[in-house]
N, C-alpha and C positions, 0 to 999 in steps of 0.2 A: 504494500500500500504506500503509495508516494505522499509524502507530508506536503506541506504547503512549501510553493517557491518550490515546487521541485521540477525536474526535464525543462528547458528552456527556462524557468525561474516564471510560471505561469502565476500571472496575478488574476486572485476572487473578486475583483472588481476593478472599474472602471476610472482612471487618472480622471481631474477636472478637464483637461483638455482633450480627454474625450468624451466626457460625457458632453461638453461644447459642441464637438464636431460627429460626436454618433447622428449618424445617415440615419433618413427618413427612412422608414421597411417601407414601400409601396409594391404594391401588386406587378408591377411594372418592372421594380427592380429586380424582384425574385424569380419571372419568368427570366427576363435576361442572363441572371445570373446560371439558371439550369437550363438556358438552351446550350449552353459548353458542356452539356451533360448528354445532352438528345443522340448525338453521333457513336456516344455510346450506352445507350443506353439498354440494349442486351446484358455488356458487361456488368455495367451498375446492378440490373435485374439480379446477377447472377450473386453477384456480394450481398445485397439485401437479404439475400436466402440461405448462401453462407454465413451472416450474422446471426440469424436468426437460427438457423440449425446449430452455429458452434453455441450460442448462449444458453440453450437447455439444456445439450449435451452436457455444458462444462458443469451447472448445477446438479446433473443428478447423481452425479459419484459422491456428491454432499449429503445426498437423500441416502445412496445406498450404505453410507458409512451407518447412520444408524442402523439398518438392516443387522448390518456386522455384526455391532454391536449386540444386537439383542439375540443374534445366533449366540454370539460366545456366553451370553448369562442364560442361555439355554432357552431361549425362546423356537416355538416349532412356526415357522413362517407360513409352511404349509406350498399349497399349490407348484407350482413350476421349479420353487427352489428347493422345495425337498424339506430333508433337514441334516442337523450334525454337518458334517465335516462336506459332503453334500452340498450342502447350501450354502456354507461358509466358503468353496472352492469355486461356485457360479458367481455367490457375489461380486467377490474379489476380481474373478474372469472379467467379468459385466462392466465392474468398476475400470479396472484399465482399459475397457476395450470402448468404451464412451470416453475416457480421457485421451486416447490414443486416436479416436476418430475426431471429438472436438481440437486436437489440437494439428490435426492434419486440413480440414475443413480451415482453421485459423492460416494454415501456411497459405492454400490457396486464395485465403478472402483477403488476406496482404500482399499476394501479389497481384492479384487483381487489382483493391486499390489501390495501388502506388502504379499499375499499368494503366490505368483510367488518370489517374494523377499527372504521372510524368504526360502521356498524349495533351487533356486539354492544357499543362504548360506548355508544352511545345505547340500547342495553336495559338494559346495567348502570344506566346511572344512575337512567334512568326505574325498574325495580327499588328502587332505594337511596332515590331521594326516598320514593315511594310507602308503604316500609317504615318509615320517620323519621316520616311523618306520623301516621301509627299509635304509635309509642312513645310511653308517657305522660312526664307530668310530671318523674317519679323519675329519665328518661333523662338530659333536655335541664338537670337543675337539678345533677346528678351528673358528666356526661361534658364530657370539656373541647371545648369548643365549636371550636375550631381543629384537634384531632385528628379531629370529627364534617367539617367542611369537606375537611380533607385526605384521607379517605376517599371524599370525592365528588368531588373534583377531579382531585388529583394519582394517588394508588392508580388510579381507577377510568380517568384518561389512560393512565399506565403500561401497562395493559392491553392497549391499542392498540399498541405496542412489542411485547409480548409474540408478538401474532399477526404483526406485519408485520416483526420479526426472530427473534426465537427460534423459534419452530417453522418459519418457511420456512428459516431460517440451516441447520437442522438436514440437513434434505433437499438443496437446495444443495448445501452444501459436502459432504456424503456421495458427491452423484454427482459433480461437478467432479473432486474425487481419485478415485474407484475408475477413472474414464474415465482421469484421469491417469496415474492405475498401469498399467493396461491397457494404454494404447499407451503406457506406454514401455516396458514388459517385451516388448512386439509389437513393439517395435524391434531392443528389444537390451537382455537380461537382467542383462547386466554393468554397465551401464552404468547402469538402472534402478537396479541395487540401491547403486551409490556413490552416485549423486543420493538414495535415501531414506536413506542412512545418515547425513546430512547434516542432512536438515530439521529433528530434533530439536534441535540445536546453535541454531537458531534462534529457538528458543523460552523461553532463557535468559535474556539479557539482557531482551528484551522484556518478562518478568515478575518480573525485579530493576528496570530501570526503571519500570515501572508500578507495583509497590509503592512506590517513592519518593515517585512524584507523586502516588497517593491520596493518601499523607500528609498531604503538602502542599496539595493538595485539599480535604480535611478540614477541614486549617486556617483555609484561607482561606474555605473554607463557615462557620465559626461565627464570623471575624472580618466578614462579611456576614451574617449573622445579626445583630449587634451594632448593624452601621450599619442594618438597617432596623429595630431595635426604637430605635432612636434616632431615625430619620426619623417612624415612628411615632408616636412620644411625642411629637414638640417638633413636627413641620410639624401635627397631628390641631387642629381646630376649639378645644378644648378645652387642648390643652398649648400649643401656643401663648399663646394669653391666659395662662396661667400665666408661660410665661416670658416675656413682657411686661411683668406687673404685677410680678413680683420682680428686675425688670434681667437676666435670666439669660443673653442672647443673646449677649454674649463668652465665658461658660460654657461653652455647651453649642456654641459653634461651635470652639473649643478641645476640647471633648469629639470633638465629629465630625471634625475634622481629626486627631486621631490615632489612630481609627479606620480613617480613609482611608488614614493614611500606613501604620498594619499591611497593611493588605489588598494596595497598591501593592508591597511589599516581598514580603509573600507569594509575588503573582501573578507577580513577575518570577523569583524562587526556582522559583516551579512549573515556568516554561516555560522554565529551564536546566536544572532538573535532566535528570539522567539524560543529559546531551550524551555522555559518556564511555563508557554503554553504546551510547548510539546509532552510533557511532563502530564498536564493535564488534560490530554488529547488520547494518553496512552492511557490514564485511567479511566477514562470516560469508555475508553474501548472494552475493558476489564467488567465494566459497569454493567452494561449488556449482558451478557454472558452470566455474571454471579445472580442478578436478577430470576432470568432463566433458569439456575438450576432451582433457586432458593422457591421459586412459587412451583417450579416444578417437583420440587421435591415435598413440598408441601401437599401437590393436588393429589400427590402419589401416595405418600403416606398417611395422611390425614382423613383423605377423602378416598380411598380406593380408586383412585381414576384409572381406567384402562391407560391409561400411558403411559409409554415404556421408557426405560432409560434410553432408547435408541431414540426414540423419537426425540426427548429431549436436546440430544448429541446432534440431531440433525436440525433442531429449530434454531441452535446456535451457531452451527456451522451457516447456515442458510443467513443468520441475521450478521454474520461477518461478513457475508456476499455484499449486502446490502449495503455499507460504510459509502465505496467506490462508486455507484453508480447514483446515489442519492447525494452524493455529494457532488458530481457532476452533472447533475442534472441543474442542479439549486445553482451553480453556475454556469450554466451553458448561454443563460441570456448574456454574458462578457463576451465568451465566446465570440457566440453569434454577433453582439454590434461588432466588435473587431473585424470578424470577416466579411460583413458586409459592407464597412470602413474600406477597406483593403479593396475592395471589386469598385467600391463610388469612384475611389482615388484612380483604378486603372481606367474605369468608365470617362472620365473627366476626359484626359487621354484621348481616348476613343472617339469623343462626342466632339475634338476640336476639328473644324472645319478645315482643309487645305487652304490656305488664301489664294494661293498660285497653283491652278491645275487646267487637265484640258478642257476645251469648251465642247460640247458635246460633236459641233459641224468640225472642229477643228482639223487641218487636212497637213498635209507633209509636207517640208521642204526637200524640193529635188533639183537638182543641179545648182546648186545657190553659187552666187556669181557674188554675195558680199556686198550687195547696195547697202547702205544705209543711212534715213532720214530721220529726225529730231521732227517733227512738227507741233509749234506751241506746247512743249511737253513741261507741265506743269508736276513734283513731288514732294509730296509730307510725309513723315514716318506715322505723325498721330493725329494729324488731319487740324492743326492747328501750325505751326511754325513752319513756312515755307524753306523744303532744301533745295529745291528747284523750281523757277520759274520762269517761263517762254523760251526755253531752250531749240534754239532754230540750227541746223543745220545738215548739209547732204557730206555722204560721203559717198563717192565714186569707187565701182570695182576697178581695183588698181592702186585706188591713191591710199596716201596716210595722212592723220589727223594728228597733232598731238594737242593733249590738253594741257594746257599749265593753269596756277593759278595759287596763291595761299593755300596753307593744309586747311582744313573744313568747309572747303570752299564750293566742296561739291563733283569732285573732278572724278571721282571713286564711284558715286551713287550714278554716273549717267553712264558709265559703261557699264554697271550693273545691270541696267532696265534692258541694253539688247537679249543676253541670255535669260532675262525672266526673274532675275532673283527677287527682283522689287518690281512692281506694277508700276508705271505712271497714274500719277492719281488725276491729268489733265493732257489735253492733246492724246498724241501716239508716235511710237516708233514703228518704224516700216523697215522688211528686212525683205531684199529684192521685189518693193513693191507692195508687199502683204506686212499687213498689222502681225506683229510678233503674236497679240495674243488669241490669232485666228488661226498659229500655226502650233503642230504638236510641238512640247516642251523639248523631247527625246530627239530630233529630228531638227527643230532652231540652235540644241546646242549642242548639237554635233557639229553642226557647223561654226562653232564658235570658239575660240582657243584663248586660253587665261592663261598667263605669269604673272602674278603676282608679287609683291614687295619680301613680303613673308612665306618662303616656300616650304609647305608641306611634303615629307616625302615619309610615305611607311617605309615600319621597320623590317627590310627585307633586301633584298638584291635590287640594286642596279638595273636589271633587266623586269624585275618584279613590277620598279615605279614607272618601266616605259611601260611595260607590256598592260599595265594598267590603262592608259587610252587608248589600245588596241590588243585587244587579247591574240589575234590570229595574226599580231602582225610577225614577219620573220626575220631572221638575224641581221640579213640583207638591207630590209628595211630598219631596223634600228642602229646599225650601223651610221647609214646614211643618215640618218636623223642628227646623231650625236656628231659625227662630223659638222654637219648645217650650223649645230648648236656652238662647235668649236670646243666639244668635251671627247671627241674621240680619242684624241692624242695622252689624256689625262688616263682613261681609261686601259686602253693598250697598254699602260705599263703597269698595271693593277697585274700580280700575280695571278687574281681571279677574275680579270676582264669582266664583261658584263656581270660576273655573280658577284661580284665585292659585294659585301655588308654592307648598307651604309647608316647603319645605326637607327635606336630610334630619334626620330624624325632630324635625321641625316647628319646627325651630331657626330659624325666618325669623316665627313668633310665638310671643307670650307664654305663659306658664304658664297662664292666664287661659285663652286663648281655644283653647288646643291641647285645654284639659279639655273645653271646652265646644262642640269641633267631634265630640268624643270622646262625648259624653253624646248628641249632635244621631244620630253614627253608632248607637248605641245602641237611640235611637228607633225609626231609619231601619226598624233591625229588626222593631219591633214585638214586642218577648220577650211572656210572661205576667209574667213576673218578672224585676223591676230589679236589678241587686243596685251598690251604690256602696261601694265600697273605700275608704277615705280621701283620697277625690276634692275636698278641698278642705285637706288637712292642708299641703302644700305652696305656698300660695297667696301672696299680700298679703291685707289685708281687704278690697281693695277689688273685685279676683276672686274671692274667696270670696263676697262677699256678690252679684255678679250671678250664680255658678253657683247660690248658694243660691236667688234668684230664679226659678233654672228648675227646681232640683229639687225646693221646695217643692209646686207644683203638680204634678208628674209623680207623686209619691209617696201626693197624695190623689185620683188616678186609676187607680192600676192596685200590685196587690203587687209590695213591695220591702223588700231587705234595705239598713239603710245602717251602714257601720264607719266611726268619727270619732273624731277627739280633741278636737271644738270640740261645746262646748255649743248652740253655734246650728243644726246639723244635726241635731241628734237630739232638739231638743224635739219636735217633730211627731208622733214615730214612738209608735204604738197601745201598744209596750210597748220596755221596755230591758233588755236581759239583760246584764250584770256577765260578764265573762268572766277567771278571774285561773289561771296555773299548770293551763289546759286545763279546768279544770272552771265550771259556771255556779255562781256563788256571789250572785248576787244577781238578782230580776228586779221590776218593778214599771214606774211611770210616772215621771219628772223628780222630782216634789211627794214620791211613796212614799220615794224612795229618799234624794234631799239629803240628809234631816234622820235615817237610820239606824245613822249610826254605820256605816258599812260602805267598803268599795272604792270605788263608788260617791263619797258623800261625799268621800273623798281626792281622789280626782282630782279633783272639784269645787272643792275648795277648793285645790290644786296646778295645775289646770292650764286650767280651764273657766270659772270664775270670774274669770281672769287673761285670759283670749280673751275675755269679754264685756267688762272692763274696757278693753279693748283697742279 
């Protein structure tokens, strides 16, 4: 019999913040919740009946013990079991071969549930990923990224508990006591009824102790909290070197060891507390039982009652069945809100709308040629503070644009709205002709190829982060690519050529060559349209000026958009558009614009003229 706080450290009730946040039960929510059930629902039939067979079975070896019992004080039982040695050898038979069949019945109804379990998790999730991949931009730059993980991890494990204890817990322990009741009132009604007048008494301490040690649970959960955002910070790639280069390692190991010593002090607090109810949890158990023999032995002697020592031995045995399921029943409403807690919070999830998806006519781009027009394109992120407005302008297949302008100026958000990541919330962008968002998402951005300032690269091979924009593509072709990129040379002398590690996210090479394995994946693609984020703002000049070697030629070969803070990237481009406070306030060639007195100029003489100096 498990005490309180015991397995997972299960609390009798319900924190204030959830009794805050316990979900509405509606009708609504609990078909949903068992349509994840429907697809199996043979299997579940199958457990249901498996519980219900192992729950009798496992009682009646309880029942036959008093039988036993009253063969060896010589009682003649009579009918099928005979008697003497006879009946005492079918018993015992009978008895292991119901504990032997209930506990085989129990192996199958546990794999069954945890086979019904594991399945509808792996639908939830598969669900959950599938829906995440769909949410735009606005979700993943808004919602805290660890609360998006713990809705796909831990919520959506949870779940798995929910089926393989809470609703079997329910059934179960329903039939174990009503069978319990049964036969002992089929025993002896007097006797039944002091043993249940008892089990309540039971349930006291149990859920004063266990309030205690949630407590203390609690505790010691946000004093571990503490020690892994501190393991976090100081052992991460990153904080380490920090505290390295500041001497901080007596700090912060002074930090962690007094952390350790709360949680130590905690954790021994947890597992005394409540000894004093426990104490009286075991008498209360004792209580029962001494009851039992005392009126029974009274009804016996006193009164001649037909009832046997055995039956006694069995109304006791039967009323220690009883402890476990009566005391899980009484809280199975915790249970139950938690669980349905747990399904609201993945439902939440579920029920968010994509903002950016296809429109039902929406049709393919095929042979894209890489036009692209701005007209009047007006954006807000929250439909209050303008980041863009009346942004006008064409772009010619063939030619390059570059955008300059101050950082938050806007120059990031409009080459976003081609691939879809953000909507225009006024005008439209037209991508050969057709509104972006008349064209499938899958199909406008593949034609659309991103380097960005900040390059991502999984942690895998060289060959892993090309073959990532092209799975089928071949050596030949990735070859050529990383040449294009001016990273083939870098590579060739890599012991493991295309398989080198390149760490996670590409921390095993330089800033230099992470851009330019980055530019080569890009290629790989073959977009219409290049588009270069500030893919060289981050650099030394000495990788700045070999990416610039590969994007100079890429850019007089095929449309592309390039955003820069360095003068050397953007003399090339066919035209310059000024970008300042979301509106285009200036546009022309390098030569037009220097000498006008404008935006433009400033920066030139701030920031561009200091990088050519340079």
């Amino acid at each position: 019999m498990a005490g309180p706080g015991g397995p997972g450290r299960r609390a009798f009730f319900l924190t204030e913040e959830e009794k805050k946040n316990s979900p509405k039960i509606t009708k609504e929510l609990l078909l949903r919740v068992f349509s994840y059930l429907r697809p199996y629902w043979k299997q579940f039939s199958l457990v249901l009946v498996c519980i219900a067979v192992s729950s009798v079975c496992s009682l009646f070896p309880s029942i036959l013990t008093g039988n036993i019992i009253d063969v060896l004080t010589g009682k003649n039982l009579g009918g099928w079991f005979g008697e003497g040695i006879s009946a005492l050898i079918r018993l015992i038979l009978l008895s292991l071969g119901l504990h032997l069949v209930s506990n085989l019945i129990g192996v199958g109804e546990t794999y069954l549930n945890n086979w019904i379990a594991q399945h509808i998790s792996f639908d939830m999730r598969n669900q959950m990923y599938r829906h995440l991949q769909k949410m735009s931009q606005r979700f993943f730059t808004s919602a805290n990224q660890g609360d998006i993980i713990t809705r796909m991890t831990s919520d959506i494990s949870g779940v798995e508990s929910v089926v393989t204890g809470t609703f079997t817990s329910i059934l179960s322990n329903t039939i174990t006591l009503v069978v319990a009741v049964v036969a002992m009132f089929q025993k002896n009604w007097i006797l039944a009824l002091v043993g249940i007048a008892v089990v309540p008494l039971f349930t006291l301490p149990t859920r004063m102790a266990g309030k205690r040690r949630w407590k203390l649970a609690g505790e010691a959960q946000a004093c571990n909290d503490e020690i892994n955002g501190i393991l976090n910070e100081t052992l991460s790639v990153s904080g380490q070197l920090l505290v390295k280069l500041f001497g901080r390692e007596k700090a912060e190991y002074t930090r962690y060891e007094e952390a350790n010593g709360r949680m130590i002090k905690l954790n021994i607090r947890e597992r005394m507390a409540g000894r004093w109810f426990f104490m009286l949890l075991s008498t209360l158990t004792t209580i029962g039982p001494m009851l039992l023999y005392l009126v029974g032995g009274i009804l016996i002697m006193k009164y001649d009652s037909s009832l046997s020592v055995g039956d006694i031995t069995v109304l006791v045995a039967l009323l220690a069945r009883m402890y476990g399921p009566v005391n899980s029943l009484l809280n199975i409403q915790v249970d139950w809100i938690r669980s349905m807690a747990m399904f609201t919070r993945i439902f939440e999830y579920y029920d968010m709308k994509p903002e950016i998806d296809d429109r039902p006519d929406a049709k393919e781009l095929t042979g894209a040629k890489g036009e692209i027009v701005f007209d009047h394109v007006d954006f807000t992120y929250d439909g209050e503070r303008m980041i863009l407005q009346d942004i006008n302008f064409t772009l010619h297949s063939g030619d390059c644009i570059a955008i300059v302008g101050p950082s938050g100026s806007g120059k990031s958000t409009i080459v976003n709205l081609i691939p879809r990541l953000w909507d225009a919330t006024g005008g439209r962008v037209t991508f050969d002709g057709t509104d972006v968002r008349d064209l499938t998402l899958h199909s406008l951005r593949d034609e659309v190829g991103v380097v960005t300032q900040e390059t991502y690269l999984f942690n895998g091979t060289i060959r892993d982060n090309l073959l990532y924009a092209k799975p089928e593509a071949t050596e030949e072709e990735m070859i050529e690519a990383c040449r294009k990129a001016n990273i083939y040379d870098f590579i060739a002398k890599q012991p493991d050529g295309l398989d080198t590690m390149v760490g996670n996210r590409g921390l095993k090479l330089s800033g230099g060559e992470k851009q330019r394995i980055s530019i080569a994946r890009a290629l790989l693609k073959d977009p219409a349209l290049l588009i270069f984020d500030e893919a060289t703002s981050a650099l030394d000049s000495i990788s700045e000026a070999a990416i610039q070697a590969a994007i100079n030629p890429l850019i007089e070969q095929r449309t592309s958009i390039l955003i820069a803070h360095r003068l050397s990237t953007i003399l090339a481009a066919d035209e310059i558009l000024v970008v300042r406070d979301g509106r285009i306030v200036e546009r022309g060639t390098h030569k037009d614009l220097v000498h006008a007195g404008g935006t433009y100029q400033e920066l030139y003489e701030t920031q561009f003229s200091k990088a050519m100096e340079v």
